[in-house]
N, C-alpha and C positions, 0 to 999 in steps of 0.2 A: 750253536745253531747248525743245523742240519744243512750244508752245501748240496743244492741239485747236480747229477751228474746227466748230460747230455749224451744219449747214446744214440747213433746211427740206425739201428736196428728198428729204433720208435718208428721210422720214418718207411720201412719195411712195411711192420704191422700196418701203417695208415695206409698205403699202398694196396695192398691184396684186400684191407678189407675194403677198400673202396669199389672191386674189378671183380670178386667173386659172387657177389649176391646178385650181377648184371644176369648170371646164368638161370636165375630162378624166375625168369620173367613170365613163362605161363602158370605159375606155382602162386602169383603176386596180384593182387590189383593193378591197373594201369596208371591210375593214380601213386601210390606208393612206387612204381617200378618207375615212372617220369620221374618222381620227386628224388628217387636214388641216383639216377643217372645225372641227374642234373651237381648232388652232392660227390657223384664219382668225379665228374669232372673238375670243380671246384676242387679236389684234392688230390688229380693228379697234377692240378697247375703248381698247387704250394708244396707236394713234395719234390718236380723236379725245381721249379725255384731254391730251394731249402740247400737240394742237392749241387747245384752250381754256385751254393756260396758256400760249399764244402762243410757244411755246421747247420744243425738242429738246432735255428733257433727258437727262445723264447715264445717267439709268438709263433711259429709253426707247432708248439707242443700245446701251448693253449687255444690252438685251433682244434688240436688231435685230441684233445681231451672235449672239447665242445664238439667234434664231428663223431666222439663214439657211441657220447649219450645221446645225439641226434640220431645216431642210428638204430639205438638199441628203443628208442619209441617210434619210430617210423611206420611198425604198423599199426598201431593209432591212426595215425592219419584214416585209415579205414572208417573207424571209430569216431576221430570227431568229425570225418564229412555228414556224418548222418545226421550231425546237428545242426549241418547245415554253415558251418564257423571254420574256416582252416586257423583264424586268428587265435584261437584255444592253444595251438601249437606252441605260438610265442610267447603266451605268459611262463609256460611249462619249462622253456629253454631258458627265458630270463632268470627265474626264477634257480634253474641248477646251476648260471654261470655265475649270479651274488652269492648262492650260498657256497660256491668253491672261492670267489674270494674274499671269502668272511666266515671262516671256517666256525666262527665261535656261535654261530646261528643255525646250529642243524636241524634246527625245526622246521625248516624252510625244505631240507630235504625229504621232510615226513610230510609236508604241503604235496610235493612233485607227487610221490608215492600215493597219495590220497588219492591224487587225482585222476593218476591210472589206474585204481583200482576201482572208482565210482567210475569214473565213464562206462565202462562195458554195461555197467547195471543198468545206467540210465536209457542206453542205447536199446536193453533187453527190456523194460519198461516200457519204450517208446513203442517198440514192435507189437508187443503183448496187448496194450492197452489200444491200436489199433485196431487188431485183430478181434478182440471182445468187442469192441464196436460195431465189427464188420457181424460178427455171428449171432448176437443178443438185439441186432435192427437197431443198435444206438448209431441213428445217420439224421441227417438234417434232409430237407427234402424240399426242390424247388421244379419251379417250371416253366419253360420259356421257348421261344425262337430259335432251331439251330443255323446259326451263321454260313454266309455260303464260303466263308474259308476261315484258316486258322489267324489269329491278330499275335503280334511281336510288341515288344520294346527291348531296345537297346542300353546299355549302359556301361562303364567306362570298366577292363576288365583286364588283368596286366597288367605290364608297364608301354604305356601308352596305346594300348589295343581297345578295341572295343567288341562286347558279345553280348550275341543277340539270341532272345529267348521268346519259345514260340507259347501260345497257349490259346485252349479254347475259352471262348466269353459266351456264358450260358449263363441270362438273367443277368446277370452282373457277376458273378462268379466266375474266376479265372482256374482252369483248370491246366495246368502246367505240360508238357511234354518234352522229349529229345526226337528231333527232327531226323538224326543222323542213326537213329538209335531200331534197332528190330526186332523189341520187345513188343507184346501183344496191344501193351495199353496206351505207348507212347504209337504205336503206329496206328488206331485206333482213333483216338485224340486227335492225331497230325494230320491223320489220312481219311479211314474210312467214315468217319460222322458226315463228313463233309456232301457223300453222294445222297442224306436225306435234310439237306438245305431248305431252309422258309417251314419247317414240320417245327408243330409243338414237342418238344421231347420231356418227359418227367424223368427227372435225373435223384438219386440217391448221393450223400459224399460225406465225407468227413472230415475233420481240418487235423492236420499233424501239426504237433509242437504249438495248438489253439492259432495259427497262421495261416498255414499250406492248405489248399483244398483238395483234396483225394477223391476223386472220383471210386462211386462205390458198385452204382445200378443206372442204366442210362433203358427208359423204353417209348418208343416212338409208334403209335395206332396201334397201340396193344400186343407191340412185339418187342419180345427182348434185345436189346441192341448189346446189352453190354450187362453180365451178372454177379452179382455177390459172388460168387462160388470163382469168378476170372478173379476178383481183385482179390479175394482170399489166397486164392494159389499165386499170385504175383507175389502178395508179401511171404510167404513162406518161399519163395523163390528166391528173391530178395534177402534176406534174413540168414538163410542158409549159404548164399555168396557170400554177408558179408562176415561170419562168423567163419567159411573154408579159409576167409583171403586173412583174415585176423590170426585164426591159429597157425596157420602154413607160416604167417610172418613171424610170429613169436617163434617159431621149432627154428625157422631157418634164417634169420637178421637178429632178433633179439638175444636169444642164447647161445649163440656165438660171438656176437660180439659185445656180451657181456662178459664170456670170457676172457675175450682178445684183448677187449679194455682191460681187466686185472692184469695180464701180463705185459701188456705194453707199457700198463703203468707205474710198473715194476723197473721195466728197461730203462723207463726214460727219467724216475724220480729215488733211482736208487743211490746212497749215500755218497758221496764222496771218498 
C-alpha cells in the first residue's frame, strides 16, 4: 500500500494561491472577489497553524485539496447567482469531497463535471428566452396606482444579520430593485417612478425563472416612462457582465489553479 509522503512545499502552493488571484480584483466580480478573500484568509490561518506545529498535517492537506477544487469553480459562483441559489455551490463541493473519499464511485465526479458544464447553458437559456420575450411583445400587462414610495421587507440574511430588500408594488406586483445600485432601472424603480405618485401607470413585465417580475414598458398619460428598447439594452448589459466576469475567472482562478492543484498534489501525495 502506497505510504503518503507529507511535504512542506503543499503548504507553499496553498499559500500563494490563496494571496495571488487578491490582485485580479477589477478583472473579477464582487461577489467572487469577497467570496476569495474570505477563502484567502481561512487559509492563511491553517497554513500558519500547520507551520507552527512544524508538519503538514492530515487535515491541512484535506483541506488543500477541498480549498483547490473550491477555487478552481469560484467562478461559477457568477453563474449560479443568476439562479438566484448560492446553495447550488454546496451540493457541488459535497459531492467532490465523497467522491475523494470513496474513490471507487467516480461517477460522482462526472455528476460535478455535468453540472458545470449545464449551468452556463441554462444561465444562456435564461437570458435568451428573456430577451425573445422582450422583442416578440411576449409580456403580461397590468394597470394600476403608482405608490408614493418604494415598500421593503426584511428577512433573516447571514449569520445573524438581517437584509432588507426594496421594491415597487404596482397592482399587486412587486417589482424588485438595488437601492445602493446606479443602474438605470434599479434607480428608476427606487427613485424616479416615485415623482408621478397617485397616476394610473400601464406597465408591461415579465417573470424570470416563471417567479421574478421584470419590469419590461412602464407609460403613465400617454408618455413613455420606461421602454422595451431600456430593458432590452439592460439585459444585454447584464449578460455581457456576466459572461466578461465568467471568462476572466476561468483564464485567471480556474486554469491556474487547476494546474497548481496537479502539482501540489504531486508534492504532497508522492510515494514514500
Amino acid at each position: 500500500m502506497t505510504k503518503m509522503k507529507e511535504n512542506p512545499l503543499f503548504l507553499l502552493a496553498l499559500f500563494l494561491a490563496s494571496i495571488v488571484p487578491l490582485f485580479f480584483k477589477k478583472w473579477l466580480g464582487a461577489e467572487v472577489w469577497m467570496m476569495l478573500a474570505v477563502i484567502a484568509a481561512l487559509t492563511v490561518m491553517f497554513s500558519l497553524f500547520a507551520l507552527l506545529k512544524q508538519q503538514a498535517t492530515s487535515h491541512i492537506i484535506a483541506f488543500g485539496r477541498v480549498f483547490f477544487f473550491g477555487m478552481i469553480i469560484l467562478p461559477y459562483m457568477v453563474i449560479f447567482k443568476e439562479f438566484s441559489s448560492w446553495s447550488l455551490l454546496i451540493p457541488l463541493l459535497a459531492c467532490y469531497i465523497f467522491a475523494d473519499l470513496h474513490r471507487h464511485l467516480k461517477w460522482l465526479y462526472v455528476l460535478v463535471a455535468m453540472a458545470l458544464l449545464v449551468a452556463p447553458m441554462v444561465v444562456y437559456v435564461k437570458y435568451d428566452t428573456a430577451k425573445q420575450a422582450i422583442i416578440h411583445h411576449s409580456t403580461q400587462t397590468l394597470s394600476g396606482s403608482i405608490p408614493k414610495s418604494k415598500s421593503s421587507f426584511t428577512k433573516p440574511c447571514g449569520k445573524g444579520g438581517r437584509c432588507t430588500f426594496y421594491f415597487l408594488d404596482l397592482a399587486g406586483v412587486k417589482f424588485q430593485c438595488d437601492l445602493h445600485s446606479k443602474k438605470t432601472m434599479d434607480t428608476f424603480i427606487c427613485q424616479d417612478i416615485y415623482q408621478h405618485a397617485g397616476k394610473i401607470a400601464t406597465a408591461q413585465y415579465i417573470f424570470e425563472n416563471q417567479k421574478k417580475a421584470r419590469l419590461v414598458s412602464l407609460r403613465v398619460d400617454n408618455q413613455t416612462l420606461w421602454s422595451p428598447e431600456q430593458t432590452l439594452a439592460w439585459y444585454q448589459h447584464r449578460e455581457r457582465t456576466v459572461w466578461r466576469e465568467f471568462g476572466v475567472g476561468l483564464l485567471l482562478i480556474s486554469l491556474p489553479f487547476a494546474l497548481l492543484f496537479l502539482w501540489a498534489r504531486r508534492l504532497a501525495f508522492q510515494a514514500a
